[in-house]
C-alpha positions as CSV (number, residue, x, y, z in Angstrom):
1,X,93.3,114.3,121.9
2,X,90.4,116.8,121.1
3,X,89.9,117.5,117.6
4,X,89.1,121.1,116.5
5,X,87.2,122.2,113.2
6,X,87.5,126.0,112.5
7,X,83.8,126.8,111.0
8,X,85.1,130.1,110.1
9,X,86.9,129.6,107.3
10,X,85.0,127.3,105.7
11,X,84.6,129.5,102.6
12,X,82.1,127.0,100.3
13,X,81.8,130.2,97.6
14,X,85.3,129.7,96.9
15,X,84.9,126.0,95.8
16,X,81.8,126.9,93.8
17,X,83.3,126.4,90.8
18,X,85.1,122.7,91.6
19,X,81.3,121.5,93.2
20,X,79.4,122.9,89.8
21,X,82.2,120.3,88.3
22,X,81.7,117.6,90.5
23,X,77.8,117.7,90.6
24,X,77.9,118.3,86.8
25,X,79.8,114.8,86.8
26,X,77.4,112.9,89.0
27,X,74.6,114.2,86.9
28,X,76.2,112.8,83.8
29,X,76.5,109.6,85.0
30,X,73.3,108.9,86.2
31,X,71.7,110.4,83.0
32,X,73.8,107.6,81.2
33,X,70.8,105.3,83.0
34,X,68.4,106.3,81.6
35,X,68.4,105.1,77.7
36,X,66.7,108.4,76.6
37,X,69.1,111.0,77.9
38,X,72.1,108.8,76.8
39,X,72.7,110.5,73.8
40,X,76.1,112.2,72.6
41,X,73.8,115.7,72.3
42,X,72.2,115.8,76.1
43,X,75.6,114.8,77.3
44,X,77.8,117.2,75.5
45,X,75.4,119.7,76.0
46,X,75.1,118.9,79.8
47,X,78.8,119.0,80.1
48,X,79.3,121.9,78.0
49,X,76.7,124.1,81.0
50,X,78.2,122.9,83.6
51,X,81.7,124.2,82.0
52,X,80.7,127.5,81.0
53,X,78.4,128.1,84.6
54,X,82.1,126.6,86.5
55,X,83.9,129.2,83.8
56,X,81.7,132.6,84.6
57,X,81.9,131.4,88.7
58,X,85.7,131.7,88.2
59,X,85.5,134.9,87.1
60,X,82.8,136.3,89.5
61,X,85.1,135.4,92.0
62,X,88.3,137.2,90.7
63,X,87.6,140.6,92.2
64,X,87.1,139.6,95.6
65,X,89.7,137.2,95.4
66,X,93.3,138.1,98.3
67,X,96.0,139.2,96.3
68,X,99.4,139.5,98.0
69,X,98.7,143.6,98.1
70,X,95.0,142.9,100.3
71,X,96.8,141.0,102.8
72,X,93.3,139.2,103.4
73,X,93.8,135.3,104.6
74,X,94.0,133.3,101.6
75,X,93.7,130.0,103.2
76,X,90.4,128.2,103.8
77,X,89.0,124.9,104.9
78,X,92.1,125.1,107.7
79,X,94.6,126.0,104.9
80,X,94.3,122.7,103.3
81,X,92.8,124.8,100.3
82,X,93.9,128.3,99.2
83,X,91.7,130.9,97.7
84,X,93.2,133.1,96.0
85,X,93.5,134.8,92.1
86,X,96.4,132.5,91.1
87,X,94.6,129.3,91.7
88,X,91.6,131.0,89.6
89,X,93.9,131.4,87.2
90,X,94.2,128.1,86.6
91,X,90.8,127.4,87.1
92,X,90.0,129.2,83.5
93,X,93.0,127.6,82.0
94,X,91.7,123.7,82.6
95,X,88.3,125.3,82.2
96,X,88.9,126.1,78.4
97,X,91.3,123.0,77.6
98,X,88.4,120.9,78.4
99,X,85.5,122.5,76.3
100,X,88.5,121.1,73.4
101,X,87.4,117.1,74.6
102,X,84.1,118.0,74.9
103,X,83.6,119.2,71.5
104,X,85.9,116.0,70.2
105,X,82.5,114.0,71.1
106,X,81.9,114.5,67.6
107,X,84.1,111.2,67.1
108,X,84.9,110.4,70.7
109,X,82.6,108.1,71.7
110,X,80.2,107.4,69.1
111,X,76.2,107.4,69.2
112,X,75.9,103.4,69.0
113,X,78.7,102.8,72.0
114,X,77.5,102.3,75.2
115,X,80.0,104.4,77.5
116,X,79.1,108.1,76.5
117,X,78.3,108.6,80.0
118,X,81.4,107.9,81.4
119,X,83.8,109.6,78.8
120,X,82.2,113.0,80.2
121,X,82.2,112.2,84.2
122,X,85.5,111.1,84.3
123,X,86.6,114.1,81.8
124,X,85.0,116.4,84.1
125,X,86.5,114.4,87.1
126,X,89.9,115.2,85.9
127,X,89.0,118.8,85.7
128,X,87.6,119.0,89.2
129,X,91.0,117.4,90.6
130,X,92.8,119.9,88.5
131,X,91.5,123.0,89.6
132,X,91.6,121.1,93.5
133,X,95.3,120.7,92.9
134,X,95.6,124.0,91.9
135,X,94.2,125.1,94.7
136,X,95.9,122.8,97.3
137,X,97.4,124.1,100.6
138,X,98.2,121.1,102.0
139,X,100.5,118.1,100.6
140,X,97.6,115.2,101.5
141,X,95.2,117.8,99.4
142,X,98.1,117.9,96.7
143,X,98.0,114.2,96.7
144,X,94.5,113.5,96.5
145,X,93.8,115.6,93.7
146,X,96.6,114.5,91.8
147,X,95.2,110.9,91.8
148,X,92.1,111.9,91.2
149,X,92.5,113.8,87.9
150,X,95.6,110.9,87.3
151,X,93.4,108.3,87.5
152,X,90.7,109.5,85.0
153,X,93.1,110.1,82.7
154,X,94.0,106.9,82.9
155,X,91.0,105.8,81.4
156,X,90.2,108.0,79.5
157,X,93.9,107.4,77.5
158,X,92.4,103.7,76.9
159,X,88.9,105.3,76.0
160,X,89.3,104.0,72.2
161,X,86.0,104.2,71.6
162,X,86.5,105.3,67.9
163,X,87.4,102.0,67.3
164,X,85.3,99.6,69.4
165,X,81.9,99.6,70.8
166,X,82.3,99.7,74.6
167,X,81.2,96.6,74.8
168,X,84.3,94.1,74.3
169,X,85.6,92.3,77.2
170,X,88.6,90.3,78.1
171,X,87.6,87.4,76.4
172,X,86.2,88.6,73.2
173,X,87.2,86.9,69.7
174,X,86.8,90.8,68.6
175,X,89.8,91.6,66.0
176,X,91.0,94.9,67.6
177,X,92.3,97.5,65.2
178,X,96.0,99.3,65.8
179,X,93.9,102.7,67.0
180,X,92.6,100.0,70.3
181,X,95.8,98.1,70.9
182,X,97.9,101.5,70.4
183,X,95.2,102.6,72.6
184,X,95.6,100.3,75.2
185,X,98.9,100.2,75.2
186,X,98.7,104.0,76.2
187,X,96.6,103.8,79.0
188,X,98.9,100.6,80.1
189,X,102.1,102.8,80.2
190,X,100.8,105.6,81.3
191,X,99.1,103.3,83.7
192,X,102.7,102.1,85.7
193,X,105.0,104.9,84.7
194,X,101.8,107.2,86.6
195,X,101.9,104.5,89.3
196,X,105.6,104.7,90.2
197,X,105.6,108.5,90.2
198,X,102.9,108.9,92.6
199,X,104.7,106.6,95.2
200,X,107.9,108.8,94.7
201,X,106.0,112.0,94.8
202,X,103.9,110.5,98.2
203,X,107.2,108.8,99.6
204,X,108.7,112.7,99.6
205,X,105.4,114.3,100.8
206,X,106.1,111.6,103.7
207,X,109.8,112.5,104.0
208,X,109.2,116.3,104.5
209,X,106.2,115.7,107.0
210,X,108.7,113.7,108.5
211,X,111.5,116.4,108.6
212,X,109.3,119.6,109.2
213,X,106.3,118.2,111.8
214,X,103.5,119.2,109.2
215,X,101.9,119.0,106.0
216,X,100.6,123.1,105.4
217,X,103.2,124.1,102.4
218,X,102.9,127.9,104.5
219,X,103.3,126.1,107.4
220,X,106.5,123.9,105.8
221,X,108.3,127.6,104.5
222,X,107.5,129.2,107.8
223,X,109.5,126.4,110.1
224,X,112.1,126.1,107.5
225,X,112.7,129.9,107.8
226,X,112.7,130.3,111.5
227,X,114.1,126.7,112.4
228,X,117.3,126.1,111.3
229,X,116.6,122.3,112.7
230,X,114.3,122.1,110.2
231,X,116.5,122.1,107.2
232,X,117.4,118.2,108.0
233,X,118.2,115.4,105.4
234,X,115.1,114.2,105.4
235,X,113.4,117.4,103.7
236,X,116.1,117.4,101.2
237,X,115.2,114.3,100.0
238,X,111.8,114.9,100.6
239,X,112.2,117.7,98.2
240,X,114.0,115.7,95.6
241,X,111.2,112.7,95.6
242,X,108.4,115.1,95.4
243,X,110.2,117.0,92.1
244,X,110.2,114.1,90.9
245,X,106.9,112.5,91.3
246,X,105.7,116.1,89.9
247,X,108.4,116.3,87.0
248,X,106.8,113.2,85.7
249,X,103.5,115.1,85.3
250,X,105.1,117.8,82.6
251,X,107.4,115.4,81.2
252,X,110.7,117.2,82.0
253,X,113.7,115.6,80.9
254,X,114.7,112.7,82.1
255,X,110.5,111.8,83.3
256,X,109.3,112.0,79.5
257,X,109.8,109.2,77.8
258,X,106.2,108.1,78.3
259,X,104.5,111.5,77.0
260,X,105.0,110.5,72.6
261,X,103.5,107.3,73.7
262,X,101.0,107.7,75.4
263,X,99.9,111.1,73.2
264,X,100.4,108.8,70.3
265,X,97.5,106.1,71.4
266,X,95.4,108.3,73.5
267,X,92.5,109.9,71.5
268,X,93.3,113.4,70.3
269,X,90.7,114.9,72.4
270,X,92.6,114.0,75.3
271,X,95.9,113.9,74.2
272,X,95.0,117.4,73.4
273,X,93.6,118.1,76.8
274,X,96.8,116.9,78.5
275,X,99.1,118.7,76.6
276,X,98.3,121.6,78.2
277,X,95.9,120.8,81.5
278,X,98.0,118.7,83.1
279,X,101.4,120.9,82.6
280,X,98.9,123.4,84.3
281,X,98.4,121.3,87.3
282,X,101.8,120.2,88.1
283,X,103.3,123.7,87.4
284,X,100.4,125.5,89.8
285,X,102.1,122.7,93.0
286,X,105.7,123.4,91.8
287,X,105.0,126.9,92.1
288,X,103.5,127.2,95.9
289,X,105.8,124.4,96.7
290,X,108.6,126.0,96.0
291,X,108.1,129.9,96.4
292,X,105.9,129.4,99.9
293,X,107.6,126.6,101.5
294,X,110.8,125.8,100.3
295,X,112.5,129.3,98.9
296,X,114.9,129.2,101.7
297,X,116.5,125.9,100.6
298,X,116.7,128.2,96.8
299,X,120.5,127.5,96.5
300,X,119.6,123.7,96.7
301,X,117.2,123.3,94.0
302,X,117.7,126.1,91.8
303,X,121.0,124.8,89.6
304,X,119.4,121.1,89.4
305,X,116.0,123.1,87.8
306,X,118.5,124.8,85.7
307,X,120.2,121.9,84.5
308,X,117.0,119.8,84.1
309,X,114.8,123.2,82.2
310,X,118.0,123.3,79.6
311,X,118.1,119.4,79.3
312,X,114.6,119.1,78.8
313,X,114.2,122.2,75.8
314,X,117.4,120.3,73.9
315,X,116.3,117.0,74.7
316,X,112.6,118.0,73.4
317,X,113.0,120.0,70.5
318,X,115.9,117.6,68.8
319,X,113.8,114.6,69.6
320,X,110.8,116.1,67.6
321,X,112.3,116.8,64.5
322,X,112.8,113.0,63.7
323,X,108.9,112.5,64.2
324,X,106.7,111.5,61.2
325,X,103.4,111.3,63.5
326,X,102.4,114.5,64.4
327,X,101.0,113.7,67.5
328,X,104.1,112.6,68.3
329,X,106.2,115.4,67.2
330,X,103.4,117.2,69.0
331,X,104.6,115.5,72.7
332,X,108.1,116.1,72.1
333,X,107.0,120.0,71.5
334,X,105.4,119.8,74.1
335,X,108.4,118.7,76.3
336,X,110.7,121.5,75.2
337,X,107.7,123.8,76.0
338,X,107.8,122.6,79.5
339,X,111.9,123.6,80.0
340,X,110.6,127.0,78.8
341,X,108.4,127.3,81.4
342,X,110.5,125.6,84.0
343,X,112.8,128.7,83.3
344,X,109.7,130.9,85.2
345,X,110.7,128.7,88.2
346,X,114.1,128.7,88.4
347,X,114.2,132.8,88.3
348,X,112.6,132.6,91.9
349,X,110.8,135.7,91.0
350,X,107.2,137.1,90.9
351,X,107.9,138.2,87.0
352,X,109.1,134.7,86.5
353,X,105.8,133.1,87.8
354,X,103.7,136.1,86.5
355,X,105.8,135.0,82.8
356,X,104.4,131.6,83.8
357,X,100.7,132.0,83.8
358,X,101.2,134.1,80.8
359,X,102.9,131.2,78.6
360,X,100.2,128.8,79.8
361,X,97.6,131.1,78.9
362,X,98.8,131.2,75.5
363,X,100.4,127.8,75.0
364,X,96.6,126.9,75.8
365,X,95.2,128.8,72.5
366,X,98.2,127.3,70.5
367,X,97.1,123.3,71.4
368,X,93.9,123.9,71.2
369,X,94.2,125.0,67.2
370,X,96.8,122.6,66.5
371,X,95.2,120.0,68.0
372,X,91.8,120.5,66.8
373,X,93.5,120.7,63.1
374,X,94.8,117.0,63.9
375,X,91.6,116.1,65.0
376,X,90.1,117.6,61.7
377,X,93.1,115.6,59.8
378,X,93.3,112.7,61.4
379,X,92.4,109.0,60.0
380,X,92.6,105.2,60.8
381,X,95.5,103.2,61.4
382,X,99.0,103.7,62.1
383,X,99.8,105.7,59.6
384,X,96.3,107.4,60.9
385,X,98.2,111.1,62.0
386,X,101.6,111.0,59.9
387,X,102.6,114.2,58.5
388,X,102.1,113.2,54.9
389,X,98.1,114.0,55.7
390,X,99.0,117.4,55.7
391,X,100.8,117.6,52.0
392,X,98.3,119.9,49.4
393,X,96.2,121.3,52.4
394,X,96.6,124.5,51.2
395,X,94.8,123.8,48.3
396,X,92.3,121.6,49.4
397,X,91.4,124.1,52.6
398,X,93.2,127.8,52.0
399,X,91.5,128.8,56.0
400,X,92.7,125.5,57.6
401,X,96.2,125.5,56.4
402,X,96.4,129.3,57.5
403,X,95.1,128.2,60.5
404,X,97.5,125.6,61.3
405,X,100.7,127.9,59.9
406,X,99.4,130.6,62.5
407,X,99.7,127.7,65.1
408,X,103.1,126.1,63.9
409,X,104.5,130.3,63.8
410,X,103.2,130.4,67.2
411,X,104.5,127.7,68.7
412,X,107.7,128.1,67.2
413,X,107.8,132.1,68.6
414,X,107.7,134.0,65.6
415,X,107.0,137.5,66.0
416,X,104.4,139.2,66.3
417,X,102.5,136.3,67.6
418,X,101.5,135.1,71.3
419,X,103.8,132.5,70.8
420,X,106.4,135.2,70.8
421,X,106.1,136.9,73.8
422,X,105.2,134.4,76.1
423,X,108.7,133.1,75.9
424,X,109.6,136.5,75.9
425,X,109.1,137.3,78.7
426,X,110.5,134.3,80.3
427,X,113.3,135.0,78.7
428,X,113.2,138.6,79.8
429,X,112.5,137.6,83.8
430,X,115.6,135.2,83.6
431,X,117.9,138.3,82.3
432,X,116.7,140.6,84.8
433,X,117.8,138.4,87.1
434,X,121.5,137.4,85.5
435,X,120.3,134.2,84.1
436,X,122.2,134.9,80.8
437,X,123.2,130.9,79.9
438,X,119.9,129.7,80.4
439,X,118.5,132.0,78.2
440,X,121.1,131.7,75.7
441,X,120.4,128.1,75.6
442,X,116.7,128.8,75.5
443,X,117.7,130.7,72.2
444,X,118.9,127.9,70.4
445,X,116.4,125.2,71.1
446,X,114.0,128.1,70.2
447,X,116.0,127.8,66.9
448,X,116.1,124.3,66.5
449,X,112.4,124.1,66.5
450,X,111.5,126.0,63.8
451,X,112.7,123.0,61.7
452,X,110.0,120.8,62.5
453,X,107.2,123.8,63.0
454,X,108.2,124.5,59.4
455,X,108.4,121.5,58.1
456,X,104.2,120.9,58.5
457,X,103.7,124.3,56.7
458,X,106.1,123.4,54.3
459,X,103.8,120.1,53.9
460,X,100.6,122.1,53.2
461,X,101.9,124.9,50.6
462,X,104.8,123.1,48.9
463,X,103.7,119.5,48.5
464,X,100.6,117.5,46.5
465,X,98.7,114.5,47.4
466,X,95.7,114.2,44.8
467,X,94.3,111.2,46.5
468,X,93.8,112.7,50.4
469,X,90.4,113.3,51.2
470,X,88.8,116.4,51.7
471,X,89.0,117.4,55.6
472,X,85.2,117.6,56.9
473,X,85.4,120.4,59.9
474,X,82.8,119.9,62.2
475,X,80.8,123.1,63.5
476,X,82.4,122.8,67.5
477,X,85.9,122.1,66.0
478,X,85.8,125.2,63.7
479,X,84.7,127.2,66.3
480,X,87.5,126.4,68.3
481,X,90.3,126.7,65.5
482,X,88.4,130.1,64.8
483,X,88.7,131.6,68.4
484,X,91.7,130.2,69.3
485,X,93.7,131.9,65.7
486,X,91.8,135.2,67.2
487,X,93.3,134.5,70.0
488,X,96.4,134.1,69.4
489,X,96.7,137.4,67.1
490,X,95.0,139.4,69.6
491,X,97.4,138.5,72.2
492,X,100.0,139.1,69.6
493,X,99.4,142.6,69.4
494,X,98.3,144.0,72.6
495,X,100.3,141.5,75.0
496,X,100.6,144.0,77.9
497,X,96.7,143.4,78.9
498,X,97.2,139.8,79.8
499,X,100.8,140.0,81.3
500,X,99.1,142.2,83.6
501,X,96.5,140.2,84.4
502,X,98.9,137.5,85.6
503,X,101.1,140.4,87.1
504,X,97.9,140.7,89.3
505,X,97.3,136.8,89.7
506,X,100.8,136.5,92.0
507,X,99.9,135.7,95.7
508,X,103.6,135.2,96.4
């Protein structure tokens, strides 16, 4: 058999931003050599570049980028990659989530520990796999990027470098601290629970190779449309394994019971990171998967995602509201925040994915200032992130506590914040298309969250603790809570400019 490479579409411009990633990476790691450059300030610094130059090659690319109305060929690389303004998109979304774990150098690692190197390689390694699996065409491309962002996180949830030195091995007489064991036991969970998801989520890519003849998502929809033969047992299962395997990724309901865990041990700069980046990810390969190459099997899927989006907003808010950590309570938000996107999906609609991009792009402003306040608040031991940190902040820190009530408002979808309208308007693209219940049901786990939203404001203005210490905000940190509030209001009031924006993204 003669194997053919098609030079032609080998478009290396459109990957410029994953290889400025990737080389940033490499360059990290050998700088870790050398003992001069292995200092938290080149590396950060190094890291921070190499995002920003990856950030402003996204958006040189967005205005020669195909849209659905250019009909230009989106697929490159033999349509094992697509090129187009969605996946760019979410290029600017992982993009800005990680300049959050960058600037949370400022405690993760420290100066004296000897794996500052690696905590930036394999952060920026995630990214790269991200923005890879965001731009996938193909399931094997799917797959390999997922393990390779998967696997970094991995680490990096185990990365307790706060509280050891990077040095201690198995057999050390070291007495760990709860911060490393809760630590390890994050990375160890996440670890197997990741393991078993990618077999299910491989096992179905498998399946539907097996039932369709190829591995191109286009390729899948195309036979499935015009080849009734196609639309066999084994892609239905296929189907069901890979929603699975992916569900796992943006802890849907019942695939979350790992996510308060694993957010609870991991370090806040990375917990912070996934919150948001990986939901990103998983959402960008639900969305192609299921608008290019299996809309035709809609009747199929659609009432299980409906089903699992309303089980996963219930299941998520209720769960949060019994949390004391607010990391924890933090996942379970999370969670619900996934069913609410999930709703995007199950409209089968251009506005529903537009709404999409438009929640994710706001959800990410959200974490970042909630999370960087944690990271501000946070302190040793188990008790290290509990709510009670938060009582008298208003006094203590008038900005911070504003700050952190903007965040909470947000998140909960108070008008006239971003928070607001990005589930407005997937709410608004499940009416249009006669998805009353769902909504309805988005409605009142909307309302149940404002309980524990409330509840940290409450802590800050209503409550005293003489004895807390004052919250030092570091300069990156600030900068970040500072932005993001801007952010948020900005969005807030003039909401049509980014909707839009995603409008345009839409290759489907």
């Amino acid at each position: 058999m003669e194997i053919v490479i098609n030079f032609n579409d080998m478009n290396w411009s459109a990957i410029g931003p994953e290889l400025i990633i990737l080389t940033t990476a490499f360059l990290i790691l050998l700088a870790g050599l050398k003992k001069s450059l292995n200092t938290l300030s080149f590396l950060s610094n190094i890291s921070l570049i190499g995002v920003v130059a990856a950030f402003l090659f996204t958006l040189s690319l967005w205005s020669g980028a195909p849209t659905a109305e250019s009909g230009n060929s989106s697929g490159i690389f033999s349509g094992s990659l697509i090129h187009d303004r969605f996946s760019l998109a979410f290029n600017l979304i992982f993009l800005l989530m990680s300049v959050f774990a960058i600037f949370g150098s400022a405690r993760y690692p420290q100066e004296n520990h000897e794996n500052k190197a690696e905590y930036f390689t394999l952060l920026l390694m995630a990214v790269a796999g991200m923005m890879f699996m965001a731009k996938s065409g193909n399931l094997i491309t799917i797959f390999i990027s997922l393990e390779l962002f998967s696997i970094a996180l991995y680490i990096l949830c185990g990365f307790s470098a706060k509280h050891g030195s990077g040095k201690e091995g198995p057999h050390s007489n070291t007495e760990l601290t709860w911060g490393t064991l809760a630590s390890q036991e994050s990375t160890v969970k996440y670890l197997l629970t990741g393991a078993f998801a990618s077999a299910i989520l491989v096992y179905g890519m498998a399946l539907i190779y097996a039932g369709s003849g190829t591995t191109e998502v286009r390729m899948i929809g195309q036979l499935i449309h015009e080849n009734p033969y196609t639309r066999n047992t084994l892609v239905y299962i296929g189907m069901g394994l890979m929603f699975c395997g992916l569900a796992f990724k943006i802890s849907l309901v019942p695939f979350h019971s790992w996510t308060p865990d694993v957010y609870q041990g991991a370090p806040t700069p990375i917990t912070g990171f996934m919150s948001v980046a990986t939901k990103a990810a998983a959402f960008a390969v639900i969305a192609r998967i299921f608008f290019v190459a299996l809309p035709e099997l809609g009747k199929v899927w659609m009432p299980i995602l409906f089903g699992i989006s309303v089980l996963t907003m219930l299941v998520g808010n209720t769960a949060a509201i019994f949390q004391d950590d607010l990391k924890r309570m933090l996942a379970y938000s999370g969670v619900a925040h996934a069913g609410y996107l999930l709703i995007g999906i199950v409209t089968n609609t251009n506005e529903g994915m537009a709404s999409i991009l438009f929640y994710l792009s706001v959800y990410l402003f959200m974490n970042i200032g909630a999370f960087a306040v944690v990271f501000i608040m946070e302190g040793e031991g188990q008790e290290g992130n509990s709510i009670n940190r938060f009582k008298g902040l208003a006094k203590k820190n008038p900005l911070l506590a504003a700050a952190m009530s903007l965040f909470m408002v947000s998140l909960a979808g108070f008008p006239p914040t971003a928070g607001f309208f990005g589930k407005l308007f997937v709410f608004y693209a499940a009416v249009k298309q006669g998805y009353i219940l769902i909504t309805v049901m988005a409605v009142i786990a909307s309302i149940i969250s404002v309980y524990f939203y409330l509840r940290v404001i409450v802590m800050m203005y209503f409550h005293e603790d003489e004895n807390a210490p004052q919250p030092v905000i570091h300069k990156g940190m600030g900068a970040l809570i500072t932005a993001s509030c801007l952010v948020v209001v900005a969005i807030g009031l003039f909401p049509s400019f980014l909707m839009e924006l995603a409008r345009g993204a839409i290759p489907f």
